[in-house]
C-alpha positions as CSV (number, residue, x, y, z in Angstrom):
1,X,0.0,0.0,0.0
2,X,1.4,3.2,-0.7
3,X,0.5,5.8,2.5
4,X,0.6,9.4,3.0
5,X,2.7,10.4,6.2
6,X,2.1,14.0,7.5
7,X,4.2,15.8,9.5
8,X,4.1,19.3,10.5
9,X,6.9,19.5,13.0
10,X,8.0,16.6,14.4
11,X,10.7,15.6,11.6
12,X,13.7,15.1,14.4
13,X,11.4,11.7,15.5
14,X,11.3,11.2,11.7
15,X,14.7,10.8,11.1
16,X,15.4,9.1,14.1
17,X,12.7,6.2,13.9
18,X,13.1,5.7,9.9
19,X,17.3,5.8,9.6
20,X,16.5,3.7,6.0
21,X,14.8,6.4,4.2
22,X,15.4,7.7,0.4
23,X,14.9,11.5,0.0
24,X,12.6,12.4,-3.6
25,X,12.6,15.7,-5.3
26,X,10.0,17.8,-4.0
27,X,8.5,21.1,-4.7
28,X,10.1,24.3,-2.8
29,X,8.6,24.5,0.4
30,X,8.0,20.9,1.2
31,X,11.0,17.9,2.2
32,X,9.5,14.0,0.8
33,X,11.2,11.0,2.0
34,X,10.5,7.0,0.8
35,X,10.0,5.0,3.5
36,X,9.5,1.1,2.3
37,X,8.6,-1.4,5.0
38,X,6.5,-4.7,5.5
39,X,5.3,-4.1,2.2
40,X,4.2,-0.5,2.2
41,X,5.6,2.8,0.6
42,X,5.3,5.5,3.0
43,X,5.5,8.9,1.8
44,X,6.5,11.1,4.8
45,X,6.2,14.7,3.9
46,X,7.1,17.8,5.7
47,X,5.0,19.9,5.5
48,X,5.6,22.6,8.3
49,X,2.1,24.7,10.5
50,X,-1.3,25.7,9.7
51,X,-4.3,24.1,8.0
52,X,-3.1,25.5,4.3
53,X,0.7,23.6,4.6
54,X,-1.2,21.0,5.9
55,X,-3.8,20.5,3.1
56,X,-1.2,21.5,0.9
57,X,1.1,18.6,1.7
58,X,-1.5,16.3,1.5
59,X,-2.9,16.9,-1.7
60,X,1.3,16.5,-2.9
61,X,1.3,13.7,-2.0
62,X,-2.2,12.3,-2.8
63,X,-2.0,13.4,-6.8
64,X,2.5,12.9,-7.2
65,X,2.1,9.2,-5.7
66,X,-1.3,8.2,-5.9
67,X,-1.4,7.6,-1.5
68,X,-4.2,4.9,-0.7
69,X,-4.1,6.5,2.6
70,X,-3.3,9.3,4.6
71,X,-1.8,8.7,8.4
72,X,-0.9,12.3,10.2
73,X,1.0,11.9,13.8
74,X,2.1,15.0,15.6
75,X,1.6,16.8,18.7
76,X,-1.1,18.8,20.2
77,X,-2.8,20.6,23.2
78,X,-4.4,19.0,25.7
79,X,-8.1,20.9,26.2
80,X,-9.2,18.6,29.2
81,X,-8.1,17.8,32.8
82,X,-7.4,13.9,31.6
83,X,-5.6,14.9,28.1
84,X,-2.5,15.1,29.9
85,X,1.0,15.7,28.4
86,X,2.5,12.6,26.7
87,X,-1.2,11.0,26.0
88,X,-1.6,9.2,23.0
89,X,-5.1,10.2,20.8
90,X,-6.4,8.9,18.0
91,X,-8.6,11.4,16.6
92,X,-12.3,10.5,15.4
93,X,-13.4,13.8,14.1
94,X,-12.1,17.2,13.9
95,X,-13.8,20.7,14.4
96,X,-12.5,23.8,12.1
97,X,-13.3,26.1,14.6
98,X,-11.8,29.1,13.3
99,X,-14.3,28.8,10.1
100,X,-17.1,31.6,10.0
101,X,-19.6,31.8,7.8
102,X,-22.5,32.2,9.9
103,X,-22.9,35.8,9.1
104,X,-24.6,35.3,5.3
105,X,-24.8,31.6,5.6
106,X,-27.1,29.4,7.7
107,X,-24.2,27.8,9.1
108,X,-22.7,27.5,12.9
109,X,-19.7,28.4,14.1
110,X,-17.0,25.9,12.7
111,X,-19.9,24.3,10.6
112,X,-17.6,24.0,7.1
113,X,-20.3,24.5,4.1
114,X,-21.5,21.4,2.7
115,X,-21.4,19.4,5.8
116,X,-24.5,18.7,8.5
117,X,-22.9,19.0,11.8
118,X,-19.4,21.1,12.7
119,X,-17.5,17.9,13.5
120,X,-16.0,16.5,10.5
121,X,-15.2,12.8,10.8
122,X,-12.1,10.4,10.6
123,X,-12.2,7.0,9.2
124,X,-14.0,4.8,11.3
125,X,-12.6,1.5,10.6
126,X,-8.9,3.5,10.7
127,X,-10.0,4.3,14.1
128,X,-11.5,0.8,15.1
129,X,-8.1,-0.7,13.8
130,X,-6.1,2.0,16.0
131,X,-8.1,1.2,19.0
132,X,-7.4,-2.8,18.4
133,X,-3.9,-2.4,18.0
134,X,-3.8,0.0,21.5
135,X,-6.8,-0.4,23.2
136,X,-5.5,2.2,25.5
137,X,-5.1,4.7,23.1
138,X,-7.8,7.4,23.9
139,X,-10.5,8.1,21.8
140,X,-10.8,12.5,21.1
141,X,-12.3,15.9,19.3
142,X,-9.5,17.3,18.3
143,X,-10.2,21.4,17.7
144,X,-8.2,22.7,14.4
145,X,-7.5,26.3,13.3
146,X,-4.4,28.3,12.9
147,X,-3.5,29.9,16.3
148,X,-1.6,28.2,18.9
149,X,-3.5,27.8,22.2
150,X,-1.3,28.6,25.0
151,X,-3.3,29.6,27.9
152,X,-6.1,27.6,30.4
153,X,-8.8,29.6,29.8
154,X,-8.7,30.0,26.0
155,X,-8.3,26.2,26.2
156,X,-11.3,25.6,28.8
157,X,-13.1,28.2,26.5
158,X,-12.8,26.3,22.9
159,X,-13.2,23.1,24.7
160,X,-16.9,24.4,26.2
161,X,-17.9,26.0,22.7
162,X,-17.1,23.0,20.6
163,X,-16.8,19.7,22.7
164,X,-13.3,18.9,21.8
165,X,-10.7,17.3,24.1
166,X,-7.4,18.7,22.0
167,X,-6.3,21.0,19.7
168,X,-3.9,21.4,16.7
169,X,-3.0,23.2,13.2
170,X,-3.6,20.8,11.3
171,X,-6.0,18.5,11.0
172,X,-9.0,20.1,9.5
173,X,-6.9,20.9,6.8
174,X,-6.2,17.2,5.9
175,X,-9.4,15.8,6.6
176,X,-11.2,18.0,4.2
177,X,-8.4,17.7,1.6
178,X,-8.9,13.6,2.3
179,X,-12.5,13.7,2.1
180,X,-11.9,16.0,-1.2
181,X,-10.0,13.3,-2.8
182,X,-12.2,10.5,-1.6
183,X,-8.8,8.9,0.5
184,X,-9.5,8.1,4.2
185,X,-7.4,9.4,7.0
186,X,-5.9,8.3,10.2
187,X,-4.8,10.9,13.0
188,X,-2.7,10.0,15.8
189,X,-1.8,12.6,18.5
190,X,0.2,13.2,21.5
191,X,-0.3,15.4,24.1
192,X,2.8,18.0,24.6
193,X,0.8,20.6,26.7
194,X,-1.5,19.9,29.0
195,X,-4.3,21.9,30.5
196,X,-2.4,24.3,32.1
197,X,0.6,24.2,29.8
198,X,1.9,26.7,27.5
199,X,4.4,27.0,24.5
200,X,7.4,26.1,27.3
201,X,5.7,22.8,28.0
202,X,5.2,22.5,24.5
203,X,9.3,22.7,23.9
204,X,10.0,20.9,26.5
205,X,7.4,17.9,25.9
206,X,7.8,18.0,21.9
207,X,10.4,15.0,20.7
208,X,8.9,12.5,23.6
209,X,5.4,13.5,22.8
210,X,6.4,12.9,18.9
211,X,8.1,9.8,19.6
212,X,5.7,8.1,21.6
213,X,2.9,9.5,18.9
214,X,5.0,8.0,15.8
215,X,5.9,4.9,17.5
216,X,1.7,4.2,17.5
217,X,1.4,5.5,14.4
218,X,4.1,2.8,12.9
219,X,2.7,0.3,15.1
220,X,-0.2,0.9,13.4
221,X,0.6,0.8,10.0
222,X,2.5,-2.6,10.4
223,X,-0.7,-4.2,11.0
224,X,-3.0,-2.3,8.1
């Protein structure tokens, strides 16, 4: 199978996890490497914050190497008391919570047009399969726009408005470029600040947080 690896940030876990790796020629802006292993070509592609990099990436790598699948692993904030730095998520559906068009639309806040409801949904059977390989793995809302949340009550706030237990940069922007392209998605995440954490938790937390989240993510894989 080939498969679509996203990563924003986290490329130091990257290199250190996949040491066999063949780098491609890629479009400015973007780094592509060729993992091959237990059968599978996995397209890891750098892609750098925000939703736009993000979807941008993903398409890349969706229409240069025809990607069966998308996986994205990275880290994210914890909106909740149990989401807890260093906790492992895999993400059932995602809320664009920055998106606005309620003012000359009949649409809620972070209700994307075209779509029922403001949570927009992961693969289930991605996430079934997730949850069978790690049962322990926790189940979450992950809140995506393009502003890093650093304080408690911005976090408590987003969490109340929308229901969602973490939040990122990324992920509404390759869900809806997935569902676009008709290619199903699996999100893995790892908490690096908690609650009441900030951008120096964040630092601090970032290559264990990435390595335990890409570890699941490979672990994962191996069994799709």
């Amino acid at each position: 199978m080939k498969i679509g690896l996203i990563v924003a940030i986290e490329t130091d876990s990257i290199f250190d996890h996949y040491k066999d790796r063949e780098k491609l020629a890629s479009p400015r802006g973007f780094e592509v490497y060729l993992v091959r292993k237990n059968g599978h070509e996995i397209y890891v592609i750098h892609t750098g914050m925000g939703l736009v990099a993000a979807s941008a990436g993903t398409q890349h790598v969706i229409t240069k190497y025809g990607v069966e699948l998308i996986v994205n692993f990275g880290v994210v904030g914890g909106l909740a008391e149990d989401m807890k730095k260093q906790k492992v998520c895999v993400i059932d559906r995602v809320v664009h919570y920055k998106y606005d068009c309620s003012e000359f639309l009949p649409l809620k806040l972070g209700q994307v047009d075209g779509h029922d409801s403001i949570y927009l949904p992961t693969e289930p059977s991605l996430v079934a399969k997730a949850l069978e390989v790690f049962p322990d793995l926790k189940r979450a809302t992950c809140l995506s726009g393009d502003k890093f949340v650093g304080t408690e009550e911005e976090k408590k706030q987003i969490a109340r408005d929308f229901d969602g237990d973490v939040c990122d940069m990324e992920s509404a922007g390759i869900v809806l470029t997935c569902e676009a392209n008709g290619v199903p998605c699996l999100l893995l995440k790892a908490v690096s600040d908690g609650l009441a954490g900030g951008a120096k938790e964040f630092f601090e937390e970032l290559k264990d947080a990435s390595d335990l989240c890409l570890a699941a993510a490979d672990g994962i894989i191996e069994r799709i």
